[in-house]
N, C-alpha and C positions, 0 to 999 in steps of 0.2 A: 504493500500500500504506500508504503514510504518513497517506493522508488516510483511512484504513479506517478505521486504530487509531486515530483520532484522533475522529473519529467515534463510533466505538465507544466511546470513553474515557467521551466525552459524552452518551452516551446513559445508562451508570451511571450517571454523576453525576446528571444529571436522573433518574432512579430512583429515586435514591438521597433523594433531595432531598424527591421524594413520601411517600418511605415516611416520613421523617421531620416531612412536615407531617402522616402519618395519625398517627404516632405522638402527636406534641404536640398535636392533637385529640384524640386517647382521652384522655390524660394530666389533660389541663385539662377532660375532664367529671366526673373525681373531686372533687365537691365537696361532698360532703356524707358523715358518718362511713361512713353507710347506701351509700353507691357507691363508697369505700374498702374496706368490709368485705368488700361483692359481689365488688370487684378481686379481694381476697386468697383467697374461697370456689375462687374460679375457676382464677385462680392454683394453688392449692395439689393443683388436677389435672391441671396441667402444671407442676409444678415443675423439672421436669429441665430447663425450657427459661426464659433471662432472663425478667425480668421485663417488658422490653420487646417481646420476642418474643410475651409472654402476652397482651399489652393488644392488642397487633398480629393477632393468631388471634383474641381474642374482638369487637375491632371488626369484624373483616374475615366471621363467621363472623356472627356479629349481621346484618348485613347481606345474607348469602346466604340469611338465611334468611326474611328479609323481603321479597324478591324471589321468593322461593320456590322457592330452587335446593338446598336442604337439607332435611329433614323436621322436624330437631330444630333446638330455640332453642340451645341447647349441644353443641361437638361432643365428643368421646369420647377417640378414638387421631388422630392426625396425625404423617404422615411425607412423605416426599419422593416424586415419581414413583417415582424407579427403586428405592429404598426396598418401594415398596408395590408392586412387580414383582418384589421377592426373595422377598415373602411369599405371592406367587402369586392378587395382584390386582393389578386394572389402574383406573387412574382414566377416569370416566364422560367418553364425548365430549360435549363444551359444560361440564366442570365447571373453571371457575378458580380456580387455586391461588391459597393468602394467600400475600401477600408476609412476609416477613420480613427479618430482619437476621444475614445467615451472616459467621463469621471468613473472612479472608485472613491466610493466613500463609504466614511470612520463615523461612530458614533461617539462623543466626549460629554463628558457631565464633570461640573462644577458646582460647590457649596457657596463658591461667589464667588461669579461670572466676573465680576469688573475686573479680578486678578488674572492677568493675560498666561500667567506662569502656572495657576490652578488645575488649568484642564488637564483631567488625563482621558487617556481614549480605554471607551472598553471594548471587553472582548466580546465574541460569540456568545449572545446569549444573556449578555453580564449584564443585572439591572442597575440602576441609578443607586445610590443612599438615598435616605430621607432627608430632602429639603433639597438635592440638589437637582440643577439645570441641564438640560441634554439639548444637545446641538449636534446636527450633521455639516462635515468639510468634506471637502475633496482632502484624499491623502496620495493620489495617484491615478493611472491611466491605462485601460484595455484597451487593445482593438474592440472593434464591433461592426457592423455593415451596413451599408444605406445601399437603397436602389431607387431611379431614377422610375414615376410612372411610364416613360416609354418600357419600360423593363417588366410590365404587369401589367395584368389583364384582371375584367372584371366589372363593379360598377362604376358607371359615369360622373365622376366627379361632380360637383358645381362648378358652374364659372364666379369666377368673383370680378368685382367691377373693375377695369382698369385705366388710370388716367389716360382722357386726351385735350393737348395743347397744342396751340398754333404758334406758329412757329415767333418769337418775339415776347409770348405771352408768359404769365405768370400762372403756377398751378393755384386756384381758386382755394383762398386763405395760407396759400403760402408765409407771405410776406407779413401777414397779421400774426400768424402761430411765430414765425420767428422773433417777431419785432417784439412779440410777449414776453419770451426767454431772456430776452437781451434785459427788458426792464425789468425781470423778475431777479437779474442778479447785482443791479441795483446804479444801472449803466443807461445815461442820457440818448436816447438814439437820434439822429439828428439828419436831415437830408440838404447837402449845397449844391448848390445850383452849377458848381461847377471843378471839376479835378484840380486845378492851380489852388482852390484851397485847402485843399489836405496833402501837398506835396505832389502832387499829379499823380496821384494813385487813386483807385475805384472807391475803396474804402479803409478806413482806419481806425485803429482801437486805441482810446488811451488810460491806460490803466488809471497814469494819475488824477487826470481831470474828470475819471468815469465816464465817458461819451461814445460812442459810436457812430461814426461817420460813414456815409455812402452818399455817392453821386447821384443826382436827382435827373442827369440827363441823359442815363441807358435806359434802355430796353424794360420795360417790365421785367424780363427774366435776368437779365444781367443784373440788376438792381435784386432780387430775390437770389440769385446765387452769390456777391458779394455780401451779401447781409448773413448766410450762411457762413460764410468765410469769416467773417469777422465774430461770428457768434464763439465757433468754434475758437478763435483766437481766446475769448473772455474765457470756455468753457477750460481749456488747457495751455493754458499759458502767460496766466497770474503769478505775478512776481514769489507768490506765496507756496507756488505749485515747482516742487524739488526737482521733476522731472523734466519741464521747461530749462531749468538753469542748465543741468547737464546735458540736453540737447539741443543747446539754442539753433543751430544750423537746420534743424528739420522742424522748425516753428512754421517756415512757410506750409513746405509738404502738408505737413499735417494736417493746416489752418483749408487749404486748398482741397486735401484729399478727400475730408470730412464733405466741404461744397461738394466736390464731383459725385458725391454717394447720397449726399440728401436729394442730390438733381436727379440721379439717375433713380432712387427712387419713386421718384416722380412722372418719371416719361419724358424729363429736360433733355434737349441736345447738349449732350456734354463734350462734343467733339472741339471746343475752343478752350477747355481748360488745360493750363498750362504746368507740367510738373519736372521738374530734372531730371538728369539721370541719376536713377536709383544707385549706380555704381558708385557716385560722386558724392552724393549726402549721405550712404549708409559709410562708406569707408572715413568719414571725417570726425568717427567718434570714438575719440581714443581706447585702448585696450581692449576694444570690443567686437565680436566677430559681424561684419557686415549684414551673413544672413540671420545672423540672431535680430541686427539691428532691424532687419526691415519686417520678421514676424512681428517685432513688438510693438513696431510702427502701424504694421496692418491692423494687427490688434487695438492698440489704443485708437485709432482711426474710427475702427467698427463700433467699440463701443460710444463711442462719442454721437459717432453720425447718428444710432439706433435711441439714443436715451434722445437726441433729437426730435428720429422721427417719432417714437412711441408719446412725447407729448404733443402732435402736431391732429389737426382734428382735416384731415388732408384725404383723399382718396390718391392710393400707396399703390404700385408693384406689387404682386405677389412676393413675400419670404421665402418663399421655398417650403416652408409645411403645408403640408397635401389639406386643404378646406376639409372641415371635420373633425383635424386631429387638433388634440392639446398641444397648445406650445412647448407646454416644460417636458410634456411626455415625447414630442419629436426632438428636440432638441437636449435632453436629456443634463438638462440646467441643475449642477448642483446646489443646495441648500449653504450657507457661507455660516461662518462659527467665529468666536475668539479663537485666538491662538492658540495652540497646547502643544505644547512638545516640539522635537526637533523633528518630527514626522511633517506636520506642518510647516515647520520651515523650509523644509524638502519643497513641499507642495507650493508655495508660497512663491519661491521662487523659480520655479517650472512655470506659475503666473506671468513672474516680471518677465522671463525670455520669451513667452509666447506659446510653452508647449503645454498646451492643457486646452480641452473643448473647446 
């Protein structure tokens, strides 16, 4: 029995190991602004899921379809076997699932949560003391499989509604759901008549004066993708915000990438947004491996653009979970805890690099 689990342990690992060299290949084909951008276009209709999950579906799904196991170059909904057996389809015999990166998660109880150093984790089985608090973390990461609806048969899904805009225009309360967030954090928003007054740029954040500036004489949608841009500047990249300081060179990127994903959410023509080479801003951050840098970038990116869009009262892109299913159950969204143990610190920091759902 001993040498099953043991086995077995080992058999993850080396899974695991793979998925992580598919990953760090996708990763490191991002090299130029234009395969960056693609990343994020793609990304941003499957937001609900990491960013490494995303690269993970579109390498894996690229590839099914170039063998000819798919119809479409892009897939649409993806969920799990049994997932896609509650909606009352079944996945096609000969169709293989993408690997992914699913949580494992720990149960910890504390007698008092506010001590960060308290938690310990229990085992199988093992209940709480009396009077203490249980909380579920990620402590780690399986494989698991997603398939793509072209990949199953069965009932007809619903449609769900999806934006349409002309070409110039604004997605209908765009520009009002952003303009809220901006004053919600406590930032004057402000519209000039013309670019010579904020340095001849679209728009501008300034931390000290709290304001937010955009040009009054684009485009409807230019004017809603700049306001975007500049949200996200307030949203991550407050003087008070650690991770601004230590990557100041990719303030633009991010301020930018965030835009292109709330646009592309939307149905915007995102073919004018402008982003570096990836090469060039991930290698400029000392001691740190490039592809780490631009998972972590995608990552902060996605959550940023999603905690946007989720308060935006907008007609959205599909996410990528199949109409019907729960979000937390396709996406498999761990529960978050205090601290406890160096187990969590593990986990913790597989966060900050980017490898975790």
């Amino acid at each position: 029995m001993m040498a099953t689990h043991q086995d077995a342990r080992q058999a993850q690992e080396e899974k695991l190991g793979e998925l992580h060299e598919k990953l760090t290949d996708a990763v490191a084909s991002l090299v130029t602004g234009d395969d960056w951008a693609d990343a994020l276009r793609f990304a941003a209709r499957f937001r609900s899921r990491s960013f490494n999950n995303v690269m993970l579906i579109w390498q894996q799904h690229a590839a099914a379809f170039e063998a000819g196991h798919v119809p479409e170059p892009y897939p649409s909904y993806v969920a799990g076997y049994k997932q896609w057996q509650m909606l009352g389809r079944q996945v096609d015999k000969g169709q293989h699932g993408y690997q992914i990166l699913a949580p494992v998660t720990g149960r910890f109880a504390s007698a008092t949560p506010q001590d960060a150093a308290s938690w310990r984790r229990l085992g199988r089985g093992e209940r709480p003391r009396s009077g203490e608090a249980v909380r579920s973390r990620m402590v780690g990461v399986r494989p698991a499989y997603v398939w793509d609806v072209s990949q199953t048969s069965g009932d007809v899904l619903p449609e769900l509604p999806e934006p349409r805009i002309l070409e110039g225009e604004a997605p209908t309360g765009l520009w009002l759901g952003l303009a809220a967030q901006v004053k919600e954090r406590g930032f004057e928003l402000l519209r000039v008549s013309e670019k010579s007054e904020i340095s001849g740029a679209n728009g501008l954040t300034d931390f000290a004066a709290r304001t937010v500036s955009v040009r009054g004489d684009m485009d409807d949608a230019a004017q809603a993708k700049t306001l975007a841009h500049e949200l996200a500047h307030v949203l991550m990249h407050g003087p008070d915000q650690e991770e601004a300081r230590q990557h100041r060179g990719i303030g633009e990127v991010e301020a930018e990438s965030v835009a292109l994903m709330v646009g592309a959410a939307h149905g915007m023509d995102t073919s004018q947004y402008t982003i570096p080479y990836v090469a060039g801003w991930a290698a400029n951050v000392d001691g740190k491996n490039p592809v780490e840098i631009v998972e972590a970038t995608g990552e902060r990116v996605r959550k940023t653009a999603l905690s946007i869009l989720n308060r935006l009262e907008t007609v959205q892109v599909s996410d990528g979970v199949p109409p019907g299913l729960e979000h937390d159950s396709a996406t498999q969204t761990p529960r978050t805890a205090a601290p406890a143990g160096p187990e969590l610190a593990v986990a913790r920091q597989r966060e900050v690099t980017g490898r975790t759902l």
